[in-house]
Backbone as ProteinMPNN parsed JSONL, in Angstrom:
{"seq_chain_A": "XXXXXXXXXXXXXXXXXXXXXXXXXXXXXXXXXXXXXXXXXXXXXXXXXXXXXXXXXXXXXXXXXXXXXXXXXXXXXXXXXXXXXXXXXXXXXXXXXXXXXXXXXXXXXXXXXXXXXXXXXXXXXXXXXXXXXXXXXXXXXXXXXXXXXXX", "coords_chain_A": {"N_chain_A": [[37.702, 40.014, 12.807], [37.07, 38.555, 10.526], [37.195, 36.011, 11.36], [34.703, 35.791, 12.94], [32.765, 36.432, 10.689], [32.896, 34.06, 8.669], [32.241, 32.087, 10.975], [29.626, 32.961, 11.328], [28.89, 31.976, 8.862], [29.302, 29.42, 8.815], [27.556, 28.353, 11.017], [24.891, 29.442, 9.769], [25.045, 27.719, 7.333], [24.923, 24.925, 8.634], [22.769, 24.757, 10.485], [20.366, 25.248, 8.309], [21.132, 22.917, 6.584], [20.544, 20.899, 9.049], [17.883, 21.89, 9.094], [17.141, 20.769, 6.666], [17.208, 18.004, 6.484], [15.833, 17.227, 8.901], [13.111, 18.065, 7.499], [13.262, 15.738, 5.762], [13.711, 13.744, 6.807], [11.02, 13.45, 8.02], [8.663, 14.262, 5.921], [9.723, 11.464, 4.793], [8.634, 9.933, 6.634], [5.2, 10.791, 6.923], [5.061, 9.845, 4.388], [4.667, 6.842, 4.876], [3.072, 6.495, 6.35], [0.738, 6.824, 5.062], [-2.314, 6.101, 3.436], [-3.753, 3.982, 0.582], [-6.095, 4.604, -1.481], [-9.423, 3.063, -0.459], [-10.939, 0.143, -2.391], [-14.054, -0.022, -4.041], [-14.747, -3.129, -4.227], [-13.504, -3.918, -1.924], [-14.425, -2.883, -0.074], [-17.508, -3.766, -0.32], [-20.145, -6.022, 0.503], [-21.005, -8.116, 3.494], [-21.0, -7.078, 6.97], [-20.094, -8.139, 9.789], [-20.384, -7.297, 12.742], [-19.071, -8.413, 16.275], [-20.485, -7.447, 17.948], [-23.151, -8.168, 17.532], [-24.379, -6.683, 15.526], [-24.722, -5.555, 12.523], [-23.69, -4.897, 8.796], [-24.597, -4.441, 6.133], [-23.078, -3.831, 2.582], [-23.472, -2.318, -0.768], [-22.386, -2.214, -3.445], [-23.367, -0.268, -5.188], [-23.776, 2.513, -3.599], [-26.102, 1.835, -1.905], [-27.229, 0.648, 1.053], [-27.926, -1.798, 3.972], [-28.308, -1.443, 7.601], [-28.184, -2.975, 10.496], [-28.729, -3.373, 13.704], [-26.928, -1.654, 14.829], [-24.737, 0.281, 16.552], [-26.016, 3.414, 17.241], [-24.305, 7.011, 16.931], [-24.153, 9.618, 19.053], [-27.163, 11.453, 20.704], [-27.241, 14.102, 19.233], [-27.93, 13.504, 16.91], [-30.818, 13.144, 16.422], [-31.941, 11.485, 17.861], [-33.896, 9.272, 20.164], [-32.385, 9.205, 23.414], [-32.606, 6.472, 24.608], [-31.404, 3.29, 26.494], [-32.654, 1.368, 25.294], [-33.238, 2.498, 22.746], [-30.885, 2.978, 21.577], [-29.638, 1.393, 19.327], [-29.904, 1.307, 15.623], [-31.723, 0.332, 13.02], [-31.937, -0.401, 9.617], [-32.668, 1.439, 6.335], [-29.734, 2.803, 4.751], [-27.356, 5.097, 2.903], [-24.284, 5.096, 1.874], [-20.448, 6.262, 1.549], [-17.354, 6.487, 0.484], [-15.124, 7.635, 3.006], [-13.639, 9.676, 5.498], [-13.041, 8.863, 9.362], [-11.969, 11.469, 11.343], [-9.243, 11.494, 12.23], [-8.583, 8.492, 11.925], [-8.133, 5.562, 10.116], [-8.987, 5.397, 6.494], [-11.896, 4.799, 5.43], [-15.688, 4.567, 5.482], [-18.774, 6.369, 5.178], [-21.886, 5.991, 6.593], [-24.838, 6.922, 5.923], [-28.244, 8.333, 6.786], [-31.591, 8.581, 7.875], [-32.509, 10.108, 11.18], [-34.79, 7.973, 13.147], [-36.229, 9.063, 14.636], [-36.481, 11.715, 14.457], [-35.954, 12.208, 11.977], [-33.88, 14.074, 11.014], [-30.811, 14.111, 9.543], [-28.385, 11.653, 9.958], [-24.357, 10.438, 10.747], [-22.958, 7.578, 10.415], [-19.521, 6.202, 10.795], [-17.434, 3.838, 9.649], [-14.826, 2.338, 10.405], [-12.02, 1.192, 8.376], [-9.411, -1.721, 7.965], [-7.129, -3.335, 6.387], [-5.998, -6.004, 6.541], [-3.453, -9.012, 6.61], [-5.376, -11.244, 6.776], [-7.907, -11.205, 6.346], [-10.809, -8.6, 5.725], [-11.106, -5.841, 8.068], [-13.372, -3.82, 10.435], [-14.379, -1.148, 12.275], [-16.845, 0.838, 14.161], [-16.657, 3.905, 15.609], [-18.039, 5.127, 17.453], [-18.959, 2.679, 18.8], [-18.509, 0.304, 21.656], [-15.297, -0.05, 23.373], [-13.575, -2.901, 21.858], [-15.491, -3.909, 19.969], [-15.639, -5.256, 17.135], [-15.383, -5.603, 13.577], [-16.098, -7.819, 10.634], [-15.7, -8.695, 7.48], [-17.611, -10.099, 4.893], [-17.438, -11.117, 1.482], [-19.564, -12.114, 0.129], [-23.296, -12.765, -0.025], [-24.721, -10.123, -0.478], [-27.331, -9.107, -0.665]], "CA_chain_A": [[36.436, 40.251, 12.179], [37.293, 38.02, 9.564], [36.308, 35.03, 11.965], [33.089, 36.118, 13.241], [31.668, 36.094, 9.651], [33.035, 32.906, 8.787], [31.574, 31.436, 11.715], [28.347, 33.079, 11.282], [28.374, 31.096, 7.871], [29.393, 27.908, 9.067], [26.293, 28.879, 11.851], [23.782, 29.51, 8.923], [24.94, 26.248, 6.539], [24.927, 24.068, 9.968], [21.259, 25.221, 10.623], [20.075, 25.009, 6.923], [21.555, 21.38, 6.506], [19.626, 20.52, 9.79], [16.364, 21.519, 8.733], [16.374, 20.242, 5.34], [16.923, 16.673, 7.457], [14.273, 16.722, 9.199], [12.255, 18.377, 6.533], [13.254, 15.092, 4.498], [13.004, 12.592, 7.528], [9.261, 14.182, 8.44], [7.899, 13.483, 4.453], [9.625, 10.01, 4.694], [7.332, 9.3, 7.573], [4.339, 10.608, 6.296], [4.067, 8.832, 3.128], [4.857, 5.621, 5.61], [1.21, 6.32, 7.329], [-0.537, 7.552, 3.896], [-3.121, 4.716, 3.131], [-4.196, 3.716, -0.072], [-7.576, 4.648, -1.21], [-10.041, 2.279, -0.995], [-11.65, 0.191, -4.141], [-15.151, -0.936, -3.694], [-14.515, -4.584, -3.686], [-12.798, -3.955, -0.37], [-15.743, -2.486, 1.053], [-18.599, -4.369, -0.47], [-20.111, -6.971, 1.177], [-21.536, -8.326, 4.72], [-20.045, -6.764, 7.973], [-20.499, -9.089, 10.718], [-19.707, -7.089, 14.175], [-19.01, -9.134, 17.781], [-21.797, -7.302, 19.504], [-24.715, -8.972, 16.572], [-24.414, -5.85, 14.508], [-24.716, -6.238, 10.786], [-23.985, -3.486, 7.912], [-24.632, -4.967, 4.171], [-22.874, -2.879, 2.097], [-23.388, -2.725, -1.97], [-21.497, -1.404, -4.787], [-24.06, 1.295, -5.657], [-23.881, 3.304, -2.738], [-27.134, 1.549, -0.978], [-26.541, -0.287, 2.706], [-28.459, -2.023, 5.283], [-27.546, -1.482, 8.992], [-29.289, -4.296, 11.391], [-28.56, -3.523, 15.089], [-26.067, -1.266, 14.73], [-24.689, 1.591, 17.614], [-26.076, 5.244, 16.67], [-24.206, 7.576, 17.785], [-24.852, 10.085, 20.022], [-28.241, 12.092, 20.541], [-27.093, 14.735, 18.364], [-28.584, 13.139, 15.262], [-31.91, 13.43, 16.566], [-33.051, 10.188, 17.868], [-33.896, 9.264, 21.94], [-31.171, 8.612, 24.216], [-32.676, 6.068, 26.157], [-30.687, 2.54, 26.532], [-33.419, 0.425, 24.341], [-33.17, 3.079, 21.622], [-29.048, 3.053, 21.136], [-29.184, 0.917, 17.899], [-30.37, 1.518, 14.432], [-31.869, -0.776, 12.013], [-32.958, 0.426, 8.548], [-31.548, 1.425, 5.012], [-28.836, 4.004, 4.673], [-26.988, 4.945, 1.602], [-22.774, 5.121, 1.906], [-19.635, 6.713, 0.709], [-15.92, 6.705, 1.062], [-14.563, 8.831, 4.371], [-12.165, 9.483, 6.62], [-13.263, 9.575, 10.152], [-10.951, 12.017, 11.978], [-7.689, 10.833, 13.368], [-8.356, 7.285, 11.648], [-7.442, 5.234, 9.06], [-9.666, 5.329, 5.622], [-13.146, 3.532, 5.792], [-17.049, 4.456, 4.864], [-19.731, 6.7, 5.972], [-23.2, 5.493, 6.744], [-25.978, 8.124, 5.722], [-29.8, 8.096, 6.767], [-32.301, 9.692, 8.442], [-32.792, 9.404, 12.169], [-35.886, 7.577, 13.018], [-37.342, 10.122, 15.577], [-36.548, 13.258, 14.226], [-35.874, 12.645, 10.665], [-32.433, 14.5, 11.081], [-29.56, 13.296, 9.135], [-27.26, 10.963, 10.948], [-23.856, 9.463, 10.48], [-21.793, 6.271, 11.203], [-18.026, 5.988, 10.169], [-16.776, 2.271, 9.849], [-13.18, 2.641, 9.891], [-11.06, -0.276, 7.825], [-8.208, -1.723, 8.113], [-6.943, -4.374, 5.619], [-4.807, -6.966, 7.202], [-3.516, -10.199, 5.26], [-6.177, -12.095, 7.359], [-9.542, -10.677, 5.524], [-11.127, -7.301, 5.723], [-11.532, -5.527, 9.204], [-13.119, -2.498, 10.731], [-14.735, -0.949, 13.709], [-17.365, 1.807, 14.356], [-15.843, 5.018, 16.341], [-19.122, 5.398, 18.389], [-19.089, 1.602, 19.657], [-17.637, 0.437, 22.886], [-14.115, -1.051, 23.128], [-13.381, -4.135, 21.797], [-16.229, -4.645, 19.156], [-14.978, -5.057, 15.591], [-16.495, -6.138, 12.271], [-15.174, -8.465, 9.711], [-16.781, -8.472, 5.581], [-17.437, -11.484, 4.1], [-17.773, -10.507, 0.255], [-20.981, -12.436, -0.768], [-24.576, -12.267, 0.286], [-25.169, -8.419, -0.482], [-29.008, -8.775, -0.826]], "C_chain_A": [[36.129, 39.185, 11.121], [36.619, 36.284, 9.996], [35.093, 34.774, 12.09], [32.507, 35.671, 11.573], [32.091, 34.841, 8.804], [32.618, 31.58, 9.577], [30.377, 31.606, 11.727], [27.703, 32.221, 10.022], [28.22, 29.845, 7.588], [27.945, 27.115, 9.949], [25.3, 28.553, 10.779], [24.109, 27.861, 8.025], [24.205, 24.906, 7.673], [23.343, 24.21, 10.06], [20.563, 24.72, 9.348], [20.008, 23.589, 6.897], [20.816, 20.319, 7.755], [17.864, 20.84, 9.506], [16.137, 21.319, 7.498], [16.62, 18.777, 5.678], [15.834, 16.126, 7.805], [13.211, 17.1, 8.283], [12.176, 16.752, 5.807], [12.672, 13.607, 5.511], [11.135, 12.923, 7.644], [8.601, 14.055, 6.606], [8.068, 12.312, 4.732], [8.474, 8.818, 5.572], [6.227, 9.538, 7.091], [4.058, 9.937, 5.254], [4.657, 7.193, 3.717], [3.67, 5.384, 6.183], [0.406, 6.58, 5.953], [-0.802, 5.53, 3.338], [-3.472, 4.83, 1.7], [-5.869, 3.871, -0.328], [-8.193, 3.484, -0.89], [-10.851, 1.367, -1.978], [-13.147, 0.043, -2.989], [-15.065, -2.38, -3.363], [-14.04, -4.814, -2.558], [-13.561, -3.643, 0.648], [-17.495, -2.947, 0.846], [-18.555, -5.685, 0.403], [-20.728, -6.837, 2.787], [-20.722, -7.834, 5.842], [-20.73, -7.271, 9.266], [-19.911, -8.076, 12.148], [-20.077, -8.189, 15.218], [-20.479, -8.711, 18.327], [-23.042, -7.651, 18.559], [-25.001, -7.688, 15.218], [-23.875, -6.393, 13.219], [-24.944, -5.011, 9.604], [-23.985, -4.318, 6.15], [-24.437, -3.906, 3.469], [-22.9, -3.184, 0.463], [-22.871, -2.25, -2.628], [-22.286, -0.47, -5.401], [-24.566, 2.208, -4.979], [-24.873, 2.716, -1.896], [-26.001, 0.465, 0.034], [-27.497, -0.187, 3.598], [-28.135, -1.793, 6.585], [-28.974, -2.457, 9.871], [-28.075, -3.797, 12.696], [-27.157, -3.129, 15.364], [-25.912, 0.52, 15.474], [-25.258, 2.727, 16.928], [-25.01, 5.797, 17.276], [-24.923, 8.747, 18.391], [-25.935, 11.208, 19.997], [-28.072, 13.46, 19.575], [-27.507, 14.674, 16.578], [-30.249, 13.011, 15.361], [-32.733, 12.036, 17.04], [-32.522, 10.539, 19.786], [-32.173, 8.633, 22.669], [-31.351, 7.568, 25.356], [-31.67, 4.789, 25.569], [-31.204, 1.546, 25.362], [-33.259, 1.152, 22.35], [-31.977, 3.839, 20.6], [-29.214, 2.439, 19.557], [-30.425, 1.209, 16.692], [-30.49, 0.024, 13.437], [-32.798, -0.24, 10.678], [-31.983, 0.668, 7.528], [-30.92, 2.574, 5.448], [-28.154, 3.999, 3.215], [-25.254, 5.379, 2.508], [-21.856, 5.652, 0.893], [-17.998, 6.589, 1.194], [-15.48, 7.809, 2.405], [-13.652, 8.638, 4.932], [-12.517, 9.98, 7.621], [-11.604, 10.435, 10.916], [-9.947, 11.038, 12.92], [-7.802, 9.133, 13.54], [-7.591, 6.875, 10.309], [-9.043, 6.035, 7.997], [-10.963, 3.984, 6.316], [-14.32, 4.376, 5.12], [-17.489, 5.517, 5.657], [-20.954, 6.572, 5.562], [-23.96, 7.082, 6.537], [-27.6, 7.767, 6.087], [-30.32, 8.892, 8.01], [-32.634, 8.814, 10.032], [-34.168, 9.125, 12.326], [-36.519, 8.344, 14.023], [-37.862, 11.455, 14.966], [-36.75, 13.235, 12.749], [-34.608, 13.679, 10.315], [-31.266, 13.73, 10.376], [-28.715, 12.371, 10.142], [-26.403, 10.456, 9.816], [-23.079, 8.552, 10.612], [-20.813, 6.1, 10.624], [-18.188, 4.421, 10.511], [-15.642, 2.524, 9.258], [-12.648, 1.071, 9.502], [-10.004, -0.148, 8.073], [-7.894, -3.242, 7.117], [-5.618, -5.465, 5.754], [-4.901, -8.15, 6.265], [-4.373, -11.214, 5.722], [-7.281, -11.827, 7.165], [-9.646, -9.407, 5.785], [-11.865, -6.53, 7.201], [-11.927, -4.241, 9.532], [-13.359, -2.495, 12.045], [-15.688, 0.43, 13.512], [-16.977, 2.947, 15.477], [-17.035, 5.21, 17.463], [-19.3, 3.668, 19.618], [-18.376, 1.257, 20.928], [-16.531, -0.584, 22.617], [-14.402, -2.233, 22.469], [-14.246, -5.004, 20.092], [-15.767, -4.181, 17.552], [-15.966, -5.91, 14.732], [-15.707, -6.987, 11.503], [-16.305, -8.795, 8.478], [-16.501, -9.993, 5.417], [-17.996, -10.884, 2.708], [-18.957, -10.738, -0.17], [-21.929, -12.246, 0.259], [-25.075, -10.713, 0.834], [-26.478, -8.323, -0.898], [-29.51, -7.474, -0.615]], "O_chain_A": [[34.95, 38.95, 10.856], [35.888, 35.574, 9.305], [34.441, 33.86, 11.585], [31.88, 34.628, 11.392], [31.186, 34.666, 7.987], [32.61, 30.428, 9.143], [29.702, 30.639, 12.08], [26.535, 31.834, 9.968], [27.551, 29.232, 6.757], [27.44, 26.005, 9.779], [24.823, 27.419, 10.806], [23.307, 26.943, 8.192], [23.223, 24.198, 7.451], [22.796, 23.349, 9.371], [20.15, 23.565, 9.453], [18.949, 23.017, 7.157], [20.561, 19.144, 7.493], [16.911, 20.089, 9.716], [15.031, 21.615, 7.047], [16.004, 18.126, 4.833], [15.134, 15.182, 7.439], [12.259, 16.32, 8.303], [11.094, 16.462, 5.295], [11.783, 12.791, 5.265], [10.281, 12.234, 7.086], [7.664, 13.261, 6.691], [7.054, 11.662, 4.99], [7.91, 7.739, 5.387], [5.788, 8.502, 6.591], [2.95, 9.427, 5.085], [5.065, 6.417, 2.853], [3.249, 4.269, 6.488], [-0.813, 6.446, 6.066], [-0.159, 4.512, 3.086], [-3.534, 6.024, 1.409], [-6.729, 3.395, 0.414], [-7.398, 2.556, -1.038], [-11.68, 2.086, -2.534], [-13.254, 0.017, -1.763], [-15.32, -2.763, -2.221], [-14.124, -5.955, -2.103], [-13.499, -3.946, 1.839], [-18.437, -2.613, 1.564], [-17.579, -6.274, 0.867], [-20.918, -5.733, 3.298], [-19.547, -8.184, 5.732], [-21.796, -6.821, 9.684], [-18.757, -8.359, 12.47], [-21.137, -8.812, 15.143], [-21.322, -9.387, 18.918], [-24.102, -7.273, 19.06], [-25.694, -7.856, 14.214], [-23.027, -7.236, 12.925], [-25.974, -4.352, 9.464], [-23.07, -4.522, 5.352], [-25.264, -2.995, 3.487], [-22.388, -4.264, 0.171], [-22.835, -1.122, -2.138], [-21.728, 0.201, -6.27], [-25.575, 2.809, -5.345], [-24.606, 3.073, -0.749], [-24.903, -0.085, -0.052], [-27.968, 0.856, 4.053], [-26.994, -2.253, 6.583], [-30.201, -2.485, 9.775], [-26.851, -3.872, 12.586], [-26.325, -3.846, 15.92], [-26.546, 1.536, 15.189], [-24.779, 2.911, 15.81], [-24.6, 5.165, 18.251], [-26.142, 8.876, 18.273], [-25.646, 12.072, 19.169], [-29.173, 13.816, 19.155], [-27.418, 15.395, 15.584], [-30.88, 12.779, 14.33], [-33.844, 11.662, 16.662], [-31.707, 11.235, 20.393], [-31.271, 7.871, 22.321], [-30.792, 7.515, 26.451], [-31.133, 4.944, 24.472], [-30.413, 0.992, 24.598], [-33.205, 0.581, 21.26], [-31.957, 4.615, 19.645], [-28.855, 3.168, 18.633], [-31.629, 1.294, 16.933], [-29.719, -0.914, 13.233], [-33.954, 0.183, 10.69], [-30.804, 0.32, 7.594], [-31.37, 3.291, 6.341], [-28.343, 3.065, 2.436], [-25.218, 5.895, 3.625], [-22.119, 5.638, -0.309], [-17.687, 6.631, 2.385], [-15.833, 8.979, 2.259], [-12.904, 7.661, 4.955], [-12.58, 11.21, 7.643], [-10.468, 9.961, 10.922], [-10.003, 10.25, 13.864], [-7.443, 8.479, 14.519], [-6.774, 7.518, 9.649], [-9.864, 6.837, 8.44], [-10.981, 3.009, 7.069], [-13.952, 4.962, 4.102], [-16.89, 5.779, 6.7], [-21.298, 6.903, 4.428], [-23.551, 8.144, 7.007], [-28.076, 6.789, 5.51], [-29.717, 9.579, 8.834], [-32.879, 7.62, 10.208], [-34.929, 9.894, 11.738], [-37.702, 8.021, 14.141], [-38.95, 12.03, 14.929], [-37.529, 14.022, 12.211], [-34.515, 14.01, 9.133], [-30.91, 12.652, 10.851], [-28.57, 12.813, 11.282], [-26.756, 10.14, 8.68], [-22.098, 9.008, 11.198], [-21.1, 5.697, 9.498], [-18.879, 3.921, 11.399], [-15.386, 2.823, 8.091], [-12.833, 0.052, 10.167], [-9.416, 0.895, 8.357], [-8.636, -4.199, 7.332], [-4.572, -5.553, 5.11], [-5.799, -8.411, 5.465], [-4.226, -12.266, 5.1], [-7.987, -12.322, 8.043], [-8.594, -8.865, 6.123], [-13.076, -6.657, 7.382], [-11.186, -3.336, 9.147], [-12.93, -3.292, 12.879], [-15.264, 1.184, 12.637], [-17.151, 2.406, 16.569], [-16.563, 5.529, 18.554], [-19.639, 3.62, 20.8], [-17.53, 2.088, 21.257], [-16.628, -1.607, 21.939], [-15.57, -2.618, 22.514], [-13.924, -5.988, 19.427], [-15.627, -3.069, 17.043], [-16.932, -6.609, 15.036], [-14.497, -6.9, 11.711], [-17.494, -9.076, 8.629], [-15.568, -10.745, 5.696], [-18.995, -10.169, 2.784], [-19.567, -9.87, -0.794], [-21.623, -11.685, 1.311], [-25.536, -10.286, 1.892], [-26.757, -7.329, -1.568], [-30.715, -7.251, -0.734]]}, "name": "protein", "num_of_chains": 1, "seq": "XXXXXXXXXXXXXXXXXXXXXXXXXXXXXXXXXXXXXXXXXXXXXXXXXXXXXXXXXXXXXXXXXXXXXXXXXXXXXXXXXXXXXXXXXXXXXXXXXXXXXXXXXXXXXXXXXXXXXXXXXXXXXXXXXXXXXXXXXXXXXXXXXXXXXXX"}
């Protein structure tokens, strides 16, 4: 008898000592993915996308968008092929689109309906300048800031 509950305790430590492991590996990883907020200076500035899109972003929440994807008809504008991009003011704020990194969200009114809309630009800050991407655009097309001409 004297076994059994000796082994049942060696059982319970053994167990214990395994999940405070992974308990400790599983934090170490997360704060290995946890990003740094963003400042402003990191997100001010011109955003040049591949496909001619253009977001001017300023340090007091205002932002241009020039020829830049909507997404999808749910914000109240047409769905035809000519009437995919947006051009017009918006105002901006820090965000986090889902299941990205850190980046921005675009605010303004859709131009049909007058419905809110909004556009994530997810960042990423590599030692080669300042990069993002819009979650609604199609593969491939990315943005890159150049800090000056925020008109």
């Amino acid at each position: 008898m004297r076994t059994d509950w000796r082994r049942i305790l060696w059982w319970v430590m053994g167990v214990t000592a395994l999940f405070l492991a992974l308990m400790a590996a599983f934090r170490m990883e997360l704060g290995e993915d946890r990003e740094d907020p963003l400042a402003i200076a990191e997100v001010a500035g011109v955003w040049q996308g591949s496909d001619g899109g253009r977001l001017t972003v300023r340090a007091d929440g205002s932002a241009d968008l020039d020829g830049v994807t909507r997404p999808g008809p749910d914000c109240g504008q047409s769905t035809d092929a000519a009437g995919r991009s947006y051009t017009g003011p918006a105002t901006w704020a820090f965000d986090t689109y889902p299941d990205e990194r850190p980046g921005i969200r675009f605010d303004y009114q859709g131009p049909a309906t007058a419905k809110p809309c909004r556009i994530y630009l997810v960042v990423s800050l590599p030692k080669d300048g300042t990069k993002g991407f819009l979650p609604q655009d199609p593969p491939g097309v990315r943005y890159t800031r150049s800090a000056g001409q925020q008109n």
